[in-house]
DRENPA-3360 file (N, C-alpha, C; in nm, 2 decimals, always signed):
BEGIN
1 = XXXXXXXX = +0.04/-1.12/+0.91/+0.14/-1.08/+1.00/+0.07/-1.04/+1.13 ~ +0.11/-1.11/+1.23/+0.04/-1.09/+1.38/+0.11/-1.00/+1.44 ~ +0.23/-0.91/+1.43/+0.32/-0.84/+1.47/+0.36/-0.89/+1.61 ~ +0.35/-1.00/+1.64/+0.45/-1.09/+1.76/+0.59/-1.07/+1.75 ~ +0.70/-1.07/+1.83/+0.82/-1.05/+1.82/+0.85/-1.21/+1.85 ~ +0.96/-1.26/+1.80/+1.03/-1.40/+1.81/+1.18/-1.38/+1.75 ~ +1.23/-1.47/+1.86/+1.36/-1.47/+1.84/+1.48/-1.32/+1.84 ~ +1.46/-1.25/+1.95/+1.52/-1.13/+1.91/+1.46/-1.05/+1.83;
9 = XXXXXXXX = +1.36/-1.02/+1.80/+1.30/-0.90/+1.69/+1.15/-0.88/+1.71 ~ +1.13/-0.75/+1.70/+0.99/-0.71/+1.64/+0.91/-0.72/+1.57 ~ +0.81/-0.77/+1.49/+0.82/-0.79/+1.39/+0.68/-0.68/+1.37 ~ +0.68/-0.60/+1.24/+0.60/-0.49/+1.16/+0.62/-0.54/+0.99 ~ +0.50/-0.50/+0.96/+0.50/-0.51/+0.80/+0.58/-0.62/+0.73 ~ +0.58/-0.73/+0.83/+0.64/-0.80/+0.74/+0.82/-0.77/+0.75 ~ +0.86/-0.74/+0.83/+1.00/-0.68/+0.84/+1.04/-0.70/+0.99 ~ +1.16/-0.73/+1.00/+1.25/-0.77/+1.15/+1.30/-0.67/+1.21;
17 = XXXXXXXX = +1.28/-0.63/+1.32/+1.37/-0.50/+1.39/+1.41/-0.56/+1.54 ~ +1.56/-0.61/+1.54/+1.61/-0.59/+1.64/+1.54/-0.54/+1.78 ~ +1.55/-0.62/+1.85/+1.49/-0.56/+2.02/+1.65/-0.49/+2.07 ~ +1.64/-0.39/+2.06/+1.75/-0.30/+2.12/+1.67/-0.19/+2.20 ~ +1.65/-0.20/+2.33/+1.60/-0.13/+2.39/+1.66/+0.02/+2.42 ~ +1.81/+0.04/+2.38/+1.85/+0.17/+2.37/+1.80/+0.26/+2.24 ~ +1.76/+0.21/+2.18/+1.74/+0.24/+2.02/+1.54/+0.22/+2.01 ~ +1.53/+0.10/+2.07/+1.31/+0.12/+2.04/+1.30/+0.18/+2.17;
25 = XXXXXXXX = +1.28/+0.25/+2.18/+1.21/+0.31/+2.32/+1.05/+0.26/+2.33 ~ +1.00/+0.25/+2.41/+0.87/+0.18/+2.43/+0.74/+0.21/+2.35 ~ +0.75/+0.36/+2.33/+0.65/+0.37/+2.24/+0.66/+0.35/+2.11 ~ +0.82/+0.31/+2.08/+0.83/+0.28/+1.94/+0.84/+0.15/+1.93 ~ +0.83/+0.07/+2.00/+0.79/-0.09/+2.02/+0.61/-0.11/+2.04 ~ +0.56/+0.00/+2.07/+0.44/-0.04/+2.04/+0.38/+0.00/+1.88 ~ +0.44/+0.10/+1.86/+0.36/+0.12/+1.77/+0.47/+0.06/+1.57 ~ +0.52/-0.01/+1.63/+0.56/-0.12/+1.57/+0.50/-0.25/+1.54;
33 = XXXXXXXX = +0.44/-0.27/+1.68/+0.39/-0.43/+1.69/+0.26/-0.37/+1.62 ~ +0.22/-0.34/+1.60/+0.08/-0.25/+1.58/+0.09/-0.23/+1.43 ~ +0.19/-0.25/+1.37/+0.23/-0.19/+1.20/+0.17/-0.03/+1.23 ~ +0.17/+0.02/+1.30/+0.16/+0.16/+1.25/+0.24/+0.27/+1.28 ~ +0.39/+0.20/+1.28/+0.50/+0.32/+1.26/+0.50/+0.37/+1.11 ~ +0.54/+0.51/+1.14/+0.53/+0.62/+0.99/+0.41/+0.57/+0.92 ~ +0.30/+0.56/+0.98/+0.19/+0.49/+0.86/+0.19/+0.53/+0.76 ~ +0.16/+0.68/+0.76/+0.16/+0.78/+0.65/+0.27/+0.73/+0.57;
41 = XXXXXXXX = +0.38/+0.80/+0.61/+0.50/+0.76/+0.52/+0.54/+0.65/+0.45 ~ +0.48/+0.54/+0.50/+0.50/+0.41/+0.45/+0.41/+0.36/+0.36 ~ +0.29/+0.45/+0.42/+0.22/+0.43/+0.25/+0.21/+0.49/+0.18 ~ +0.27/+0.65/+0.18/+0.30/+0.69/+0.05/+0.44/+0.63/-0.02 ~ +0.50/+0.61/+0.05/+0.60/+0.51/+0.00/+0.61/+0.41/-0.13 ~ +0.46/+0.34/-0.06/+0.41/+0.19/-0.09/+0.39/+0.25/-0.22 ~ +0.31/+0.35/-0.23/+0.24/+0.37/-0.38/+0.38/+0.50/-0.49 ~ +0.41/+0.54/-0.43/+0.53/+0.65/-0.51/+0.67/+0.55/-0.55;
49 = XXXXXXXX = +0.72/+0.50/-0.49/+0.87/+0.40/-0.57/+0.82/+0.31/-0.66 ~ +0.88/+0.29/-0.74/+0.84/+0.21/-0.88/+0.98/+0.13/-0.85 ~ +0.98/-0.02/-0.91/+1.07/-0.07/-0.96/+1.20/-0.03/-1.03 ~ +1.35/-0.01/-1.00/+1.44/+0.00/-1.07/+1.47/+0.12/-1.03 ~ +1.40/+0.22/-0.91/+1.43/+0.33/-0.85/+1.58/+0.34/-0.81 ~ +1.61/+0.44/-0.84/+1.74/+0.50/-0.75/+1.69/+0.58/-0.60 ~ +1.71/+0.52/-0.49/+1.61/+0.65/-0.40/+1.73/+0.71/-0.33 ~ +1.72/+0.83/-0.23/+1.81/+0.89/-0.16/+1.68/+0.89/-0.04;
57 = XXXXXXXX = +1.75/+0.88/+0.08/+1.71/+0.91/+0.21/+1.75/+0.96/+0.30 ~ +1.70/+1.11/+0.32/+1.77/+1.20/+0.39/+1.73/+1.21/+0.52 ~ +1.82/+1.13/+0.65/+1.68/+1.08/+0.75/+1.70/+0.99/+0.79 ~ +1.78/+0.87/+0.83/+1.74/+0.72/+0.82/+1.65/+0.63/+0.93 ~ +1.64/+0.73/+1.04/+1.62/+0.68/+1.11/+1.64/+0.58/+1.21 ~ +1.53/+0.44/+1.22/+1.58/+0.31/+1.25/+1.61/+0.25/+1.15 ~ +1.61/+0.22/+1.04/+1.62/+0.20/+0.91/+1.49/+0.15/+0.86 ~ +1.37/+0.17/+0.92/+1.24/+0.15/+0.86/+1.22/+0.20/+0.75;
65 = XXXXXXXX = +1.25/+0.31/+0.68/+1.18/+0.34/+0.55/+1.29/+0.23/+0.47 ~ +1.40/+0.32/+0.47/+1.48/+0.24/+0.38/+1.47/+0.07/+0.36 ~ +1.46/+0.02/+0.43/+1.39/-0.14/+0.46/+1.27/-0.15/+0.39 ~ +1.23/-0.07/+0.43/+1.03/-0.03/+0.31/+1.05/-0.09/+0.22 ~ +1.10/+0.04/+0.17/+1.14/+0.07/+0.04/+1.23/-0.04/-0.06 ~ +1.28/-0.14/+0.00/+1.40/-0.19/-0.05/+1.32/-0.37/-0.06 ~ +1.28/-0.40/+0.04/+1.16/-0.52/+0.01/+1.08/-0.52/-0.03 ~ +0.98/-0.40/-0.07/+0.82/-0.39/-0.08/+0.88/-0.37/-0.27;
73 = XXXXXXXX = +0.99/-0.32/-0.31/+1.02/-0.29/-0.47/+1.14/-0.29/-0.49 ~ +1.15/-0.35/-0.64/+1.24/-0.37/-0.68/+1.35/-0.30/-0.71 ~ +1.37/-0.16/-0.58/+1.47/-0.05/-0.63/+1.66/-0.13/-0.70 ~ +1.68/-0.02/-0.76/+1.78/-0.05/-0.78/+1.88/-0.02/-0.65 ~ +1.90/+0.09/-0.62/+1.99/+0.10/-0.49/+1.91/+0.21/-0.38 ~ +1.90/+0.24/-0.27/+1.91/+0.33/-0.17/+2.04/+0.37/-0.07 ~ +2.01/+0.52/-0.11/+2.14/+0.60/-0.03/+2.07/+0.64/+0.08 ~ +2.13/+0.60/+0.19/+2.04/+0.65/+0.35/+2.19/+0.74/+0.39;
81 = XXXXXXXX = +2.14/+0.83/+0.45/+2.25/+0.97/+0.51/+2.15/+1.00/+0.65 ~ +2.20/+0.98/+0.78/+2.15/+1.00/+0.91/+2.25/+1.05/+1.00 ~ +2.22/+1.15/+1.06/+2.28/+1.22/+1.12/+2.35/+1.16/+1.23 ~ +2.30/+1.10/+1.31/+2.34/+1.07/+1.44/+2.37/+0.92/+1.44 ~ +2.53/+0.93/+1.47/+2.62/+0.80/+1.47/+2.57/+0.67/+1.53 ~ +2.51/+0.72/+1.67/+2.43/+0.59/+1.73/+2.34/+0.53/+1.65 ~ +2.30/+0.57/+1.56/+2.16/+0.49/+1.52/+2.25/+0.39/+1.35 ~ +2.39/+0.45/+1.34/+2.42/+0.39/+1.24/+2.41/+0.23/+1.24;
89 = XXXXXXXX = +2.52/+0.14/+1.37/+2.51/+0.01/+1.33/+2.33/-0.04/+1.33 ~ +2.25/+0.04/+1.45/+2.13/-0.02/+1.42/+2.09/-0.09/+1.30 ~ +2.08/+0.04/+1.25/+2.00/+0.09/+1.08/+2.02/-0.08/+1.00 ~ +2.22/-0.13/+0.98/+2.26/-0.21/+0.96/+2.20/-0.32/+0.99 ~ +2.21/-0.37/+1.09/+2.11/-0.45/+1.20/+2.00/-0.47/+1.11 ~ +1.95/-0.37/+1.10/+1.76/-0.37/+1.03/+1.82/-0.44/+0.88 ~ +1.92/-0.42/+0.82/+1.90/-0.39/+0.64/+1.97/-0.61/+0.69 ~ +2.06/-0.65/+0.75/+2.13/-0.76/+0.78/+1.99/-0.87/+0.81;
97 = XXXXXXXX = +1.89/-0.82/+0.90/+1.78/-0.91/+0.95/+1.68/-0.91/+0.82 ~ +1.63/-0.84/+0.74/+1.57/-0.83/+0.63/+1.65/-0.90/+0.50 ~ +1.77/-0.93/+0.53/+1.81/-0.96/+0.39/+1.83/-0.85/+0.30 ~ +1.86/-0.74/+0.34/+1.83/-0.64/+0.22/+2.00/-0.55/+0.20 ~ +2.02/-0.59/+0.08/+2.20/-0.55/+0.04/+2.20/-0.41/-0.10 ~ +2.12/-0.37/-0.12/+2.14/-0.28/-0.20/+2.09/-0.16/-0.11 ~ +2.09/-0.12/+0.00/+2.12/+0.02/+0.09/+2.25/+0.05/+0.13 ~ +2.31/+0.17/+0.08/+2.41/+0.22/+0.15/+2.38/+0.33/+0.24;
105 = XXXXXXXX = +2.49/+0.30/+0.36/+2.46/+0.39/+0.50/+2.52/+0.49/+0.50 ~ +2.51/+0.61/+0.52/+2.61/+0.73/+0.55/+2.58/+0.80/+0.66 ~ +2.65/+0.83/+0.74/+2.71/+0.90/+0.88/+2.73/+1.01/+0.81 ~ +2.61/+1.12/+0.81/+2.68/+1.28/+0.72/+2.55/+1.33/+0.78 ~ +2.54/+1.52/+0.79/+2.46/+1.58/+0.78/+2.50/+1.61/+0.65 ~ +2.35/+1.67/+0.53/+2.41/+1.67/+0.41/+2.35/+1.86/+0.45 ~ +2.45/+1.93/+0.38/+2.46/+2.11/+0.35/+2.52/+2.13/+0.28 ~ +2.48/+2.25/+0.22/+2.54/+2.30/+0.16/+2.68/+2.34/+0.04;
113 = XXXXXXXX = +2.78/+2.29/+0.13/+2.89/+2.25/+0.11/+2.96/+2.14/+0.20 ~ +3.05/+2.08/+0.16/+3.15/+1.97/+0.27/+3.24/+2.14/+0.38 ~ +3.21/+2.03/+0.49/+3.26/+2.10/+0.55/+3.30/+2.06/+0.65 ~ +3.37/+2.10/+0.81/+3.47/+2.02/+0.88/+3.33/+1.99/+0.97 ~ +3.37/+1.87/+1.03/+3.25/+1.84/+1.12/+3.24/+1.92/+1.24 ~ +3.08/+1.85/+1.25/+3.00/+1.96/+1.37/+2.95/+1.84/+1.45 ~ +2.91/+1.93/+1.59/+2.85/+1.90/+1.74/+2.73/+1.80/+1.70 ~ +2.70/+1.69/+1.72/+2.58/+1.64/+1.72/+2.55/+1.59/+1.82;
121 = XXXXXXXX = +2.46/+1.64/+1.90/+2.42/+1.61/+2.02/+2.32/+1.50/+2.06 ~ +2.36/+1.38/+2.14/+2.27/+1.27/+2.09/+2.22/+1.28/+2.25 ~ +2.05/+1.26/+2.25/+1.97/+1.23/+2.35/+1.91/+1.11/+2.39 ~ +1.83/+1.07/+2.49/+1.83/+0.95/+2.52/+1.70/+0.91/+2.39 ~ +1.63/+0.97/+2.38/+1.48/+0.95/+2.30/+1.57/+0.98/+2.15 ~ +1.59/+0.91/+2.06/+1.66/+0.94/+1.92/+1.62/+1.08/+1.88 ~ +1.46/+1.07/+1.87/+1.41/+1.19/+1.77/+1.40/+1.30/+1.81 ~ +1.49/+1.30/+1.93/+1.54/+1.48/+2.00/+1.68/+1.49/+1.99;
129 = XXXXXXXX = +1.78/+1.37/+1.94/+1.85/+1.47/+1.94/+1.89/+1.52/+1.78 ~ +2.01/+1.62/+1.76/+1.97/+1.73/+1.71/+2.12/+1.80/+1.67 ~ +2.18/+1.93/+1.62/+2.27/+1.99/+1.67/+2.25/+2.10/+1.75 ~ +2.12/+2.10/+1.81/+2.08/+2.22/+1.89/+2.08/+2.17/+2.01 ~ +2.21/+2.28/+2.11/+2.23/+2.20/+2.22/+2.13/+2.26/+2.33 ~ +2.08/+2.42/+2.31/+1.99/+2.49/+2.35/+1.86/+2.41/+2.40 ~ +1.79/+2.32/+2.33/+1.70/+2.29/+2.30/+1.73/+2.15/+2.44 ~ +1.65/+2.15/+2.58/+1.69/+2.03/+2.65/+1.78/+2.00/+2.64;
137 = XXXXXXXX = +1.88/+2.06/+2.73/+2.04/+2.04/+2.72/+2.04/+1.94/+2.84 ~ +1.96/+1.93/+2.91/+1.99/+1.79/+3.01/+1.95/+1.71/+2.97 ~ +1.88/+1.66/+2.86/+1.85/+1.51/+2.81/+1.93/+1.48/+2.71 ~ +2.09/+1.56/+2.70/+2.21/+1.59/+2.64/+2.24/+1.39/+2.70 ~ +2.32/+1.32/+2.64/+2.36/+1.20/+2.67/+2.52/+1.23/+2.65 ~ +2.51/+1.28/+2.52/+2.69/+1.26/+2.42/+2.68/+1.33/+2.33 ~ +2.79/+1.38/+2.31/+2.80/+1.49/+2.18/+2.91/+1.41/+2.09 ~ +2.90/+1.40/+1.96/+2.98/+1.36/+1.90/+3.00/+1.44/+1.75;
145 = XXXXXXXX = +3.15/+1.45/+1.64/+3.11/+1.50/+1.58/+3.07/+1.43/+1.43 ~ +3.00/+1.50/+1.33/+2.96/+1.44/+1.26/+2.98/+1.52/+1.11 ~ +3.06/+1.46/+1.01/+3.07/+1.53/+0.90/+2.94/+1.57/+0.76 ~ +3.01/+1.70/+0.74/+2.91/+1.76/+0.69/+2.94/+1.73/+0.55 ~ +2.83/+1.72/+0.45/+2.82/+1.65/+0.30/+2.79/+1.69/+0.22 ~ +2.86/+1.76/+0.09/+2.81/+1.83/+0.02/+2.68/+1.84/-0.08 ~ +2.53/+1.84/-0.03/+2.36/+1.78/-0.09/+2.42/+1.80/-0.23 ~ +2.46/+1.84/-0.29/+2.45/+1.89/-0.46/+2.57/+1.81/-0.53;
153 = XXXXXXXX = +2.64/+1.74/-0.44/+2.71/+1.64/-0.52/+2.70/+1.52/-0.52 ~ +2.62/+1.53/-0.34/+2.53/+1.36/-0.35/+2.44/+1.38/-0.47 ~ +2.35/+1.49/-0.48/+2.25/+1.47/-0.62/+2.34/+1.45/-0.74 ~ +2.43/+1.48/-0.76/+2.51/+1.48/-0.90/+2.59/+1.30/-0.88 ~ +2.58/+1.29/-0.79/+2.66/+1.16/-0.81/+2.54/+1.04/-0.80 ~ +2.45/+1.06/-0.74/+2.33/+0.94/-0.72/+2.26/+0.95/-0.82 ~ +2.22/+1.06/-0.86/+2.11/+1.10/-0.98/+1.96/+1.02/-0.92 ~ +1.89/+1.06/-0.79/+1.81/+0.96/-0.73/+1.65/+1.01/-0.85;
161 = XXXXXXXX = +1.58/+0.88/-0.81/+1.46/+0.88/-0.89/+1.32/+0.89/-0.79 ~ +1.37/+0.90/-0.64/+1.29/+0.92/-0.51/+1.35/+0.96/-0.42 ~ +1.32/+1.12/-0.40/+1.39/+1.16/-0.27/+1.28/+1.09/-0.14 ~ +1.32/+1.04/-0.05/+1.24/+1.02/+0.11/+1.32/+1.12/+0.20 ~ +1.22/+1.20/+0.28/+1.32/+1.31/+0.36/+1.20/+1.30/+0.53 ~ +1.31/+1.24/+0.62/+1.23/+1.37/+0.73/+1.29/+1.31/+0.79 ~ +1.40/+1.48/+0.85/+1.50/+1.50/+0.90/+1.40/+1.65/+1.02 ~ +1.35/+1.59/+1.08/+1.26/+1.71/+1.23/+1.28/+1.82/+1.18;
169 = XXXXXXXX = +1.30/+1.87/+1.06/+1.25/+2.06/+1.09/+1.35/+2.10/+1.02 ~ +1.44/+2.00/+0.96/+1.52/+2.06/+0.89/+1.50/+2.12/+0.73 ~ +1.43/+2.01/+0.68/+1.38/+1.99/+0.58/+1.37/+2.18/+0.48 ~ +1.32/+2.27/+0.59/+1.29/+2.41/+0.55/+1.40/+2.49/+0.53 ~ +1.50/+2.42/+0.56/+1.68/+2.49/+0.56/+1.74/+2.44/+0.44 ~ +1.73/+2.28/+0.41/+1.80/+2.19/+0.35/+1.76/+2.20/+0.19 ~ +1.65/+2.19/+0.20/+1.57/+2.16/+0.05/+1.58/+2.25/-0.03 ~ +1.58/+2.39/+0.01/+1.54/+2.49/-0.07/+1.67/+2.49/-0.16;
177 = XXXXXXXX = +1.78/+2.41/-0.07/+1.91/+2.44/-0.15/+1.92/+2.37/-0.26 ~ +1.84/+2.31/-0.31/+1.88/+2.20/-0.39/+1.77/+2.21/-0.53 ~ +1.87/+2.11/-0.64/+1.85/+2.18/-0.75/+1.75/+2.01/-0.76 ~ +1.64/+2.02/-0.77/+1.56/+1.83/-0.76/+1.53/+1.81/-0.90 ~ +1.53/+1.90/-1.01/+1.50/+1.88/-1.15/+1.49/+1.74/-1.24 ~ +1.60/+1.64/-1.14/+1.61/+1.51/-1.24/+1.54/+1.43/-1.10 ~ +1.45/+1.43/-1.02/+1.40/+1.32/-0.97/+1.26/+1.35/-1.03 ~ +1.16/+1.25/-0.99/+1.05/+1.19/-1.05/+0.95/+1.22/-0.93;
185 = XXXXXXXX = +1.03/+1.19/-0.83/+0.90/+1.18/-0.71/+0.97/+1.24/-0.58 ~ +0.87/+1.29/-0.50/+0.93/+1.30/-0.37/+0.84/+1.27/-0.22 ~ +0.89/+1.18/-0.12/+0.76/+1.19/+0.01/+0.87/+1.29/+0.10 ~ +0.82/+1.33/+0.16/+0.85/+1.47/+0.23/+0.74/+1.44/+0.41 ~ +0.84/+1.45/+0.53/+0.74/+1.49/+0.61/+0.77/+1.54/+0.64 ~ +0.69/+1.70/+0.68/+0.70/+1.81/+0.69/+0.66/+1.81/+0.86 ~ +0.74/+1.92/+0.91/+0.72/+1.94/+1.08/+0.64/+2.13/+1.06 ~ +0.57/+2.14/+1.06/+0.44/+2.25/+1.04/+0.53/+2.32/+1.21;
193 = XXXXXXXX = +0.50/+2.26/+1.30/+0.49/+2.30/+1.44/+0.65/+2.40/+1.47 ~ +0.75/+2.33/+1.38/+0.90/+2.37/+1.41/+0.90/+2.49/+1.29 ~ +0.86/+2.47/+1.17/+0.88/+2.54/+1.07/+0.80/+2.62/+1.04 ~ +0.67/+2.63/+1.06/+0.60/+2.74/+1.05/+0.55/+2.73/+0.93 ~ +0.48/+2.84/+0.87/+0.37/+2.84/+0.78/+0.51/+2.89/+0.60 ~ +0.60/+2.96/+0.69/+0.73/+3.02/+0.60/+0.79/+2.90/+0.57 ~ +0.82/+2.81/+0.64/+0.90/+2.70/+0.61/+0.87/+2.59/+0.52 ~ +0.69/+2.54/+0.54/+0.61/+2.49/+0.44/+0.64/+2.53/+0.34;
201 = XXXXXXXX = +0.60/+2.68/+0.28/+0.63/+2.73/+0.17/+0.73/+2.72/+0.12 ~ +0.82/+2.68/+0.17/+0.97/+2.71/+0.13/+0.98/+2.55/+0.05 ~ +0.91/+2.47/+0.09/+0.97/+2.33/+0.08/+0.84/+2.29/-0.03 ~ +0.69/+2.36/-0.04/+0.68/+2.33/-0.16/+0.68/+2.42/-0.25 ~ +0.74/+2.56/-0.26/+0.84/+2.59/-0.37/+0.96/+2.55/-0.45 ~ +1.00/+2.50/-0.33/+1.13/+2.39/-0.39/+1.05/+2.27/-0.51 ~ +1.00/+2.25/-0.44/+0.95/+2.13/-0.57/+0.86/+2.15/-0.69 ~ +0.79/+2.24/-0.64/+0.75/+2.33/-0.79/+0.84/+2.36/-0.92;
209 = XXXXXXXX = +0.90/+2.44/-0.83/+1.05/+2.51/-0.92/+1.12/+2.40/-1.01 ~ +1.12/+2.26/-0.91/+1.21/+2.16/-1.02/+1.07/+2.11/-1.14 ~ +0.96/+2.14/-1.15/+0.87/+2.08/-1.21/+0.80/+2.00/-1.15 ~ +0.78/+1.95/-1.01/+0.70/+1.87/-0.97/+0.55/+1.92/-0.91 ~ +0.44/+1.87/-0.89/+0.36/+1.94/-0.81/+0.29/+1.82/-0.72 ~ +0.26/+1.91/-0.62/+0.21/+1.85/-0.50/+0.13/+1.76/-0.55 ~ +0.10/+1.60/-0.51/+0.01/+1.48/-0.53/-0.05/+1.45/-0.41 ~ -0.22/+1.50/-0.46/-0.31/+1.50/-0.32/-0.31/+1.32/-0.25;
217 = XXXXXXXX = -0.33/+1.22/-0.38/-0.41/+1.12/-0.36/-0.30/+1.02/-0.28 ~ -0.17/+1.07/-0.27/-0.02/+0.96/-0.21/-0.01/+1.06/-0.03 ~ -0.06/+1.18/-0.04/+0.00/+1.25/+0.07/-0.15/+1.25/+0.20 ~ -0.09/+1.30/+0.33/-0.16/+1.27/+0.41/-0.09/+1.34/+0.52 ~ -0.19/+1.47/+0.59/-0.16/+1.56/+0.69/+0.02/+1.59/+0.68 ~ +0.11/+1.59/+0.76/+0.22/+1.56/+0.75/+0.32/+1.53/+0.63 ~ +0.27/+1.46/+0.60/+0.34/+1.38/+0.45/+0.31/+1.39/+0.37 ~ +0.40/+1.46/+0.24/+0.32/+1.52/+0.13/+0.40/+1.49/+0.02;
225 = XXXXXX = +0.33/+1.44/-0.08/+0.41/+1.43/-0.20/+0.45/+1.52/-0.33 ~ +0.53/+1.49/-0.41/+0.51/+1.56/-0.49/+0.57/+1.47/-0.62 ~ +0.49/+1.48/-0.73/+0.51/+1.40/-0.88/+0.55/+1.52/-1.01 ~ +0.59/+1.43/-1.06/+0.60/+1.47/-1.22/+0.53/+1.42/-1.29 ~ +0.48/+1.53/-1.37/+0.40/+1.46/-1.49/+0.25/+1.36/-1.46 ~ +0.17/+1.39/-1.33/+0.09/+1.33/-1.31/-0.06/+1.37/-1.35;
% end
């Protein structure tokens, strides 16, 4: 793979991404053509999903992982949940150019409980915006709302065999709430800089507690795994 674009698309790892210039911002078209978007993440990826996986993806981003994940093995399904509405048809886009039909998309922040929707404030750069309107309120674009989803009954209804999570900072609020006992594996990218040294702890406690423990030889600065039984 020479990472040339043709015909409308990008091309990385073997995978098609749409040239939508509202959605790749420039640095994320380079480091696409380059195969080294989420490197980390993609190859912990590569080596943590096994065949016949149930995954959940909390996060979707451009739909790069879930696209990963969905050509590179033979999962059985992926549940992608992304916060921010603009990036939904993309994501589609991505899963439609790949050929790839066993991802489902969700438009939800997932918390604690369901609950009436909230402010999501979308910026021009995707991976700022946020529900925090404090935070560069002039690179504010559009607010729109976005419904909230109950985490503990998506876990009860998916029963996932690979969590993928990185949701900027949230990850230290989200996780702790959740009961992960019946997954197998997890990639995790952790934001150190937003969450602090408290927040880490918090997120690999959570995975301990369900039985998992951190896996040195899959993880990398940022991105950390955690297994069962290894």
């Amino acid at each position: 793979m020479d990472g040339a674009a043709s015909q409308g698309f990008i091309r990385s790892r073997g995978m098609k991404f749409p040239k939508n210039p509202d959605i790749l911002r420039p640095f994320v078209r380079r480091l696409l053509r380059q195969d080294i978007y989420e490197h980390k993440e993609s190859e912990a990826i590569r080596r943590m999903a096994q065949d016949g996986d149930r995954v959940l993806e909390i996060g979707g981003g451009i739909g790069y992982m879930s696209t990963l994940v969905a050509t590179r093995k033979a999962v059985q399904e992926v549940h992608t949940f992304e916060a921010n509405p603009r990036l939904i048809p993309y994501i589609r886009e991505v899963h439609a150019a790949n050929n790839v039909t066993n991802v489902t998309v969700t438009n939800a922040l997932l918390a604690d409980s369901d609950g009436p929707p909230v402010d999501f404030h979308i910026r021009k750069n995707f991976l700022g915006s946020s529900m925090d309107r404090d935070s560069d309120p002039n690179t504010i674009i559009a607010t729109e709302k976005v419904p909230q989803k109950n985490i503990h009954a998506v876990l009860n209804t998916l029963r996932p065999d690979l969590l993928i999570c990185d949701i900027e900072g949230a990850e230290a609020h989200l996780l702790p709430l959740c009961d992960f006992s019946g997954l197998r594996t997890a990639v995790v990218e952790l934001h150190p800089q937003w969450i602090g040294q408290s927040g880490v702890q918090a997120v690999f406690d959570t995975f301990h507690r369900a039985g998992m423990t951190y896996f040195p030889k899959a993880s990398a600065a940022k991105v950390v795994t955690f297994r069962r039984g290894w």
